[in-house]
C-alpha positions in Angstrom: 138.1 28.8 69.7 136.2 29.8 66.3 133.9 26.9 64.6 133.2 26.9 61.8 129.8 26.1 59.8 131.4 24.0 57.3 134.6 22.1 56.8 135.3 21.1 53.0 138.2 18.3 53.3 139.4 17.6 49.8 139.6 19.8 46.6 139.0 18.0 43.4 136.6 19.3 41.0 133.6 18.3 43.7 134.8 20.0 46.5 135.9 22.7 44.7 132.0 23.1 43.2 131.4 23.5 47.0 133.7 26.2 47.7 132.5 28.2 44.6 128.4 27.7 45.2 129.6 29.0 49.1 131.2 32.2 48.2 128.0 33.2 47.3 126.3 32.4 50.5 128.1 35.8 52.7 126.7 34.4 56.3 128.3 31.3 55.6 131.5 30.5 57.5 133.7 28.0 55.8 136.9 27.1 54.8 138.3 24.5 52.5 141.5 22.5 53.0 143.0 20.2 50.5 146.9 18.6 51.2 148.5 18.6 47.7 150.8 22.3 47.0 148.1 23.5 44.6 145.4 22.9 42.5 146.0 19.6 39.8 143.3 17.6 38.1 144.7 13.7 36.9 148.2 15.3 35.7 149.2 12.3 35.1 146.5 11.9 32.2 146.6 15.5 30.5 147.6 14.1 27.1 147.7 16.5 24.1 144.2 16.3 22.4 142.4 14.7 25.3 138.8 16.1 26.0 136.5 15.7 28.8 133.9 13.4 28.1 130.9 15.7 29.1 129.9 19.0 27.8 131.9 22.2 29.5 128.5 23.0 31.1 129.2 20.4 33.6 131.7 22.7 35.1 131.8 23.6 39.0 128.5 25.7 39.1 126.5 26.1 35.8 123.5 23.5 36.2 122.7 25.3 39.1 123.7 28.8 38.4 124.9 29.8 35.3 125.5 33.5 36.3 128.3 32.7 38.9 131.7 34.5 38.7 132.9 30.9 38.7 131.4 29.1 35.6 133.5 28.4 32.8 132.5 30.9 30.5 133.7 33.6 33.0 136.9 31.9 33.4 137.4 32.0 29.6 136.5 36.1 30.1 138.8 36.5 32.9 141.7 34.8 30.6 140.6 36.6 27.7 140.0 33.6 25.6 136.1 34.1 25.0 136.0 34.6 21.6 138.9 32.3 20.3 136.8 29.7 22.4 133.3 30.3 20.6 134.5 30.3 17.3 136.4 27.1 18.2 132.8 25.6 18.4 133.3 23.5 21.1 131.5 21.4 23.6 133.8 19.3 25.2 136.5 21.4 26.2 140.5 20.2 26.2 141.2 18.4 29.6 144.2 20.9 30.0 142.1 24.0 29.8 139.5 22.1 32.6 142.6 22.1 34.6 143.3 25.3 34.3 140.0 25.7 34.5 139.9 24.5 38.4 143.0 26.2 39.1 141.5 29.7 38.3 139.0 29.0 40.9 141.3 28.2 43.6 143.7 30.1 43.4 140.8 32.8 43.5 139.1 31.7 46.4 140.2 33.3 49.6 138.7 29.7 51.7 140.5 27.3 49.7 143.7 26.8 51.3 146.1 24.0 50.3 149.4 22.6 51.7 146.9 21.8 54.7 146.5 17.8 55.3 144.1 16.6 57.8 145.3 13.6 59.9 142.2 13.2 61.8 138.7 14.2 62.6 136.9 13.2 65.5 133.8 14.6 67.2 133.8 16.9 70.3 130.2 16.6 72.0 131.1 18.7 74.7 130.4 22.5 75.2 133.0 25.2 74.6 133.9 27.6 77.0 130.8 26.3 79.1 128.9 27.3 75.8 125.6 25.9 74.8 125.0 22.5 73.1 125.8 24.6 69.3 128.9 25.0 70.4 129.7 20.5 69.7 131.3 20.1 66.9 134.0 18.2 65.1 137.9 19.2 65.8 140.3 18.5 62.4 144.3 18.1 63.4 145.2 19.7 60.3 149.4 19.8 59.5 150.6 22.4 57.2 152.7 19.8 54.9 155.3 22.8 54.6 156.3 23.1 58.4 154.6 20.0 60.0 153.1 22.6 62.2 149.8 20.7 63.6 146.6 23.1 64.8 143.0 22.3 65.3 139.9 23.2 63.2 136.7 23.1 64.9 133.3 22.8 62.2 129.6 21.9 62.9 129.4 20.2 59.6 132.4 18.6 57.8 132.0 17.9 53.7 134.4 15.1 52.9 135.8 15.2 49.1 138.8 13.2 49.1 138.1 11.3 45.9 139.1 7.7 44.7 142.2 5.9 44.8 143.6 4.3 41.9 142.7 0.3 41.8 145.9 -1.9 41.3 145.1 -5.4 40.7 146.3 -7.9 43.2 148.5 -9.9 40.2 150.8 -6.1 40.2 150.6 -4.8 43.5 154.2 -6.1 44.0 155.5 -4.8 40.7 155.1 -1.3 40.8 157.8 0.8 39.9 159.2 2.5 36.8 157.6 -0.1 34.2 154.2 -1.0 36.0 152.4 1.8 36.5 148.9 2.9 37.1 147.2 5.4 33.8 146.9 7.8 36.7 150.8 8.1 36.1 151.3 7.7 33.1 152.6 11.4 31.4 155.3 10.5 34.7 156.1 7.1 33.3 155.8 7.4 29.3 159.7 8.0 29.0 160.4 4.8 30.0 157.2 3.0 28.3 158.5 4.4 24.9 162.5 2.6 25.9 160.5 -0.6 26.2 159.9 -3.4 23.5 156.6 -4.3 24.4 153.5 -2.5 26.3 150.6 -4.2 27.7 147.6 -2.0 28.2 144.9 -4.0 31.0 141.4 -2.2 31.3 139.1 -0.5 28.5 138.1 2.4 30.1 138.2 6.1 28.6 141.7 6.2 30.3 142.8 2.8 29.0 142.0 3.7 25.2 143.8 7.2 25.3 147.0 5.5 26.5 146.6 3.1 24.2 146.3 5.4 21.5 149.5 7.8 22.9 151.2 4.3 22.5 150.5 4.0 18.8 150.5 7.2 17.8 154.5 7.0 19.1 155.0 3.8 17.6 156.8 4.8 14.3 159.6 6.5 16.3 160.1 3.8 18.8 158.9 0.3 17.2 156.8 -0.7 20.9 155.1 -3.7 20.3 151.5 -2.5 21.8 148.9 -5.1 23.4 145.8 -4.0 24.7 143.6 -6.2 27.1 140.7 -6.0 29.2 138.5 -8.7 31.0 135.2 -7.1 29.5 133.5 -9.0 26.5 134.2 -6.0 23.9 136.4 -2.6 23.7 132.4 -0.7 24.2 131.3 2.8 23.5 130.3 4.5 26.6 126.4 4.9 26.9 125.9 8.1 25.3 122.9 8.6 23.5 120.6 11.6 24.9 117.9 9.4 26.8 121.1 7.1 28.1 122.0 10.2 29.4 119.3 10.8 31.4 120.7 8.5 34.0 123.0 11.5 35.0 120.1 13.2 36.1 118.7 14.6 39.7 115.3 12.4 38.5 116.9 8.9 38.2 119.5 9.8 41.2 116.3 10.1 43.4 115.0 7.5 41.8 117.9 5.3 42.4 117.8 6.5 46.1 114.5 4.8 46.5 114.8 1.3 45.4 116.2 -1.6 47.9 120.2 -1.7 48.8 120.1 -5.3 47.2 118.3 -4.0 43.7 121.0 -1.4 43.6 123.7 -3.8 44.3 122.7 -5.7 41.5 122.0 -2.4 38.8 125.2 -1.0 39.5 127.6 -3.4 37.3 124.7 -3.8 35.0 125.4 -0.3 33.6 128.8 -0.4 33.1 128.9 1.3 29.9 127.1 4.3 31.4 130.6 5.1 32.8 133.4 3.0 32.2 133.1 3.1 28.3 135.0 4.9 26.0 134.3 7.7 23.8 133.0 6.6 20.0 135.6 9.5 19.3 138.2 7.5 20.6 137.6 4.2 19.4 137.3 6.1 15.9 140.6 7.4 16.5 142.2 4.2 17.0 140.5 2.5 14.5 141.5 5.0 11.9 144.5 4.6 12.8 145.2 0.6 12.6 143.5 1.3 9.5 146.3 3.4 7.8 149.5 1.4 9.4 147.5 -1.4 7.1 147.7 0.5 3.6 149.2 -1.9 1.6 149.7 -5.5 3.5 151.6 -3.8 5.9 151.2 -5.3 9.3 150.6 -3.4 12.6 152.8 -4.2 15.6 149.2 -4.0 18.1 146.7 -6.4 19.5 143.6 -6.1 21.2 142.2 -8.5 23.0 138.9 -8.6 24.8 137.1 -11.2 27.2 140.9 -11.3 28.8 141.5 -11.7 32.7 144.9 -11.3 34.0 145.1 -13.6 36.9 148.9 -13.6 37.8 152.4 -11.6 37.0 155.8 -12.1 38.1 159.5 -10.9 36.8 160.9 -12.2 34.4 164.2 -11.0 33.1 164.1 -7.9 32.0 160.4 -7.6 31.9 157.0 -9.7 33.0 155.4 -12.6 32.3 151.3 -12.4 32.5 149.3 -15.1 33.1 146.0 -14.6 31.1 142.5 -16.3 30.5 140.5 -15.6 27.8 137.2 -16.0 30.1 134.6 -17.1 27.3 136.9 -19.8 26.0 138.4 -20.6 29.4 141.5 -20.8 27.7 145.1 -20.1 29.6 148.2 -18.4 28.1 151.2 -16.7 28.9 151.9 -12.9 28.0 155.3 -11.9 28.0 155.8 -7.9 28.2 158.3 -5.6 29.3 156.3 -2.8 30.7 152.7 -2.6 31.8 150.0 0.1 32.1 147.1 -0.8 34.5 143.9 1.1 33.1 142.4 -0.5 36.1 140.2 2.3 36.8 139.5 4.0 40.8 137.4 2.9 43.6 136.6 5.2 46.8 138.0 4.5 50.4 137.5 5.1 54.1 140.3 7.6 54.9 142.4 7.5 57.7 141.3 10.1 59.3 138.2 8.9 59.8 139.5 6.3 62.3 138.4 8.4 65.2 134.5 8.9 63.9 134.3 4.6 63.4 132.7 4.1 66.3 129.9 6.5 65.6 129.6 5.7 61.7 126.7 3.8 61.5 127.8 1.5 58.1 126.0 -0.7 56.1 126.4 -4.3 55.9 129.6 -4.1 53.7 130.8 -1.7 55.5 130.1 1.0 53.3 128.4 4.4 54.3 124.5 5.0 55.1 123.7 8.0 52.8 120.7 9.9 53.2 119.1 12.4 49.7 121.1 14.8 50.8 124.4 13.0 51.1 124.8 13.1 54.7 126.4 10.0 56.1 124.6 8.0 59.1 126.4 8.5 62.6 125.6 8.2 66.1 126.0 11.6 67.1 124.8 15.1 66.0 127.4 16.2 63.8 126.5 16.4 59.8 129.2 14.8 57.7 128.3 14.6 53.8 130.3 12.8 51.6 131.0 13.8 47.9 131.8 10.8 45.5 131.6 8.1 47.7 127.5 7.3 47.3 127.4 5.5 44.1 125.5 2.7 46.1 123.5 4.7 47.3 122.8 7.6 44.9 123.8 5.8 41.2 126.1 5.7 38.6 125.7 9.9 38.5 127.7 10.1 41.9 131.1 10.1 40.1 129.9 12.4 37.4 131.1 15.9 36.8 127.6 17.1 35.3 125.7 16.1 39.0 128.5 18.2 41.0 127.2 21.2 41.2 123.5 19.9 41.8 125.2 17.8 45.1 127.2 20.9 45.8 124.0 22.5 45.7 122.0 20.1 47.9 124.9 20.3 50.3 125.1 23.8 50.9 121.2 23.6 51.2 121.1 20.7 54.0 124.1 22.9 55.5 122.1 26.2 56.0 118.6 25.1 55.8 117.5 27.5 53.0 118.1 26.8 49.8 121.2 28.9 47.9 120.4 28.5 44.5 117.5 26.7 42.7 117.9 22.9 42.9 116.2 21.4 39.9 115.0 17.8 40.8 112.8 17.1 37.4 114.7 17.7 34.5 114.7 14.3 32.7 111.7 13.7 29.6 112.2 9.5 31.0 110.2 8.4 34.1 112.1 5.9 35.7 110.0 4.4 38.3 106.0 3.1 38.2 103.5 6.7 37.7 
């Protein structure tokens, strides 16, 4: 049975930086299999106007080589939109194009193959065919979703990209449905938001605001009263001047790497607004807004409220009723709503299919994966398993970052081969982080 070098599992924008930065290496035998139909990036939050938050640079391969047939600017060639895009004069590109963006790529790249879910992986130590000790390697069942037909795929190293799920608070986890949804479905769900009387927004993230704003910008037609909450002390900027920026950089992710587990623990949540804040755009947007529903004593159907912990929900009637502290007063009250959107943000997971590799993953404390520099995940056997996304404890507020992708793509394929593909910068920042 063929095995191959590498297994991608996942195609988001990080394993699909993988599968680009591999098509260049032609000795290289990998495939990539992702379980979805085809190629989508957050549907659920492609509103009209919406940007990414970093520069179109941070594409799949550009910080590491700009002269791939799969950056950006030769996507914007191959769909003839070159021109029309530099005299648009823009860095952060539309979300919509970025996800046609991604789907260019795919649907170009003969190893990326979706429709393809893998239900397990597990590791085979033994030889093949009486082959030598190369021939160990991990076996993938792998079930095309189309005909349930299940096969085997044998790789000596397996890149797992599955990305985050979305975070439901425990107060909604039983109220799901057509009026309590996550911002992940949101485009899905605003039909029914716009029937209902009242919206409650929970969470201040990027996400959270552009919702928020979609809300308001429809409130004329529909007469929604809006509410907007979120347990942090203030509706914050995101981080974003040019030396807060640095922290999205291969210097502070090694030198993140090297401080203790319990110092990183306790940076992580310190630096929040590095990458859970919104846009100054945004905020500006809203702002600007309230301000001209207010021309002349009129009054604004929308409240925001910071400092605000939602700490129970139930039915009730035709809609909800919150439960709500204010956390700095320690204050109580009761929300009532008839639809809620839970801005609450993702988290990474241990996938199922793990469950056969557990008792060779060799996990931290908390459970959580051992990640060495070049993302490879501790086990007890020979097999190299890298993880994309799910090393923020380990590697820094950067892991979840579209501008480091390509760079971890990079030192992937590298730790894969042993040679390096392209040139992997690792001093790029004007800060020094740690003592000279």
């Amino acid at each position: 049975m063929r095995t191959h070098d590498l297994l991608g599992i996942g195609l988001g924008p990080f394993g699909l930086s993988l599968a680009a930065l591999a098509d260049g290496a032609d000795d290289l035998d990998a495939v990539f299999l992702d379980q979805r139909p085809a190629m989508s990036w957050h549907p659920g939050l492609l509103l009209e106007g919406a940007t990414l938050q970093v520069p179109f640079l941070a594409d799949l391969v550009s910080l590491v080589d700009p002269t791939s047939r799969w950056s950006y600017l030769a996507y914007l060639k191959a769909r003839g939109r070159l021109f029309r895009f530099y005299l648009a004069e823009r860095f952060q590109v539309p979300r919509t194009e970025y996800d046609d963006y991604l789907r260019w790529v795919a649907e170009s790249l003969p190893t990326c193959r979706f429709g393809q879910r893998v239900e397990a992986l597990a590791w085979d130590g033994s030889a093949v065919d009486g082959g030598a000790a190369d021939d160990e390697a991990f076996v993938a069942t792998v079930a095309d979703t189309a005909t349930g037909r299940r096969r085997t795929v044998r790789a000596r190293s397996v890149v797992l990209g599955v990305g985050t799920e979305p975070v439901v608070p425990g107060p909604f986890q039983d109220l799901l449905g057509k009026r309590v949804v996550h911002a992940g479905q949101y485009l899905d769900a605003r039909p029914a938001l716009l029937d209902a009387a009242s919206v409650t927004v929970v969470g201040s993230g990027q996400s959270g605001a552009e919702v928020f704003l979609d809300l308001l910008r429809a409130q004329p037609g529909n007469g929604t009263s809006l509410r907007w909450l979120t347990r942090t002390p203030a509706f914050a900027p995101m981080e974003y001047s040019k030396l807060g920026l640095e922290h999205f950089t291969p210097d502070y992710t090694g030198y993140f790497r090297g401080l203790s587990q319990p110092v990183r623990d306790a940076l992580l949540p310190a630096q929040w607004q590095l990458y859970k804040g919104i846009s100054a755009t945004t905020i500006a947007e809203i702002y600007d807004l309230l301000y001209e529903r207010t021309v002349g004593g009129r009054r604004v159907d929308a409240v925001l409220q910071p400092a605000v912990a939602v700490e129970a929900a139930r039915a009730d009637g035709e809609g909800y009723l919150l439960e709500c502290r204010q956390v700095q007063q320690d204050r109580t009250f009761a929300l009532p709503t008839e639809a809620v959107v839970l801005a609450t943000g993702y988290a990474a997971r241990r996938p199922a299919l793990l469950d056969p590799l557990l008792p060779l993953l060799d996990l931290d404390e908390r459970g959580r994966y051992r990640v060495d520099a070049d993302h490879r995940v501790a086990l007890r056997c020979p097999g190299a398993l890298y993880v994309q996304n799910a090393e923020t404890h380990t590697h820094g507020v950067g892991a979840p970052d579209l501008g480091l992708g390509a760079w971890r793509s990079a030192t992937i394929l590298g730790a894969v081969t042993g040679r390096p593909l392209v040139d992997v910068p690792q001093q790029e920042a004007f800060t020094t982080f740690g003592a000279p």
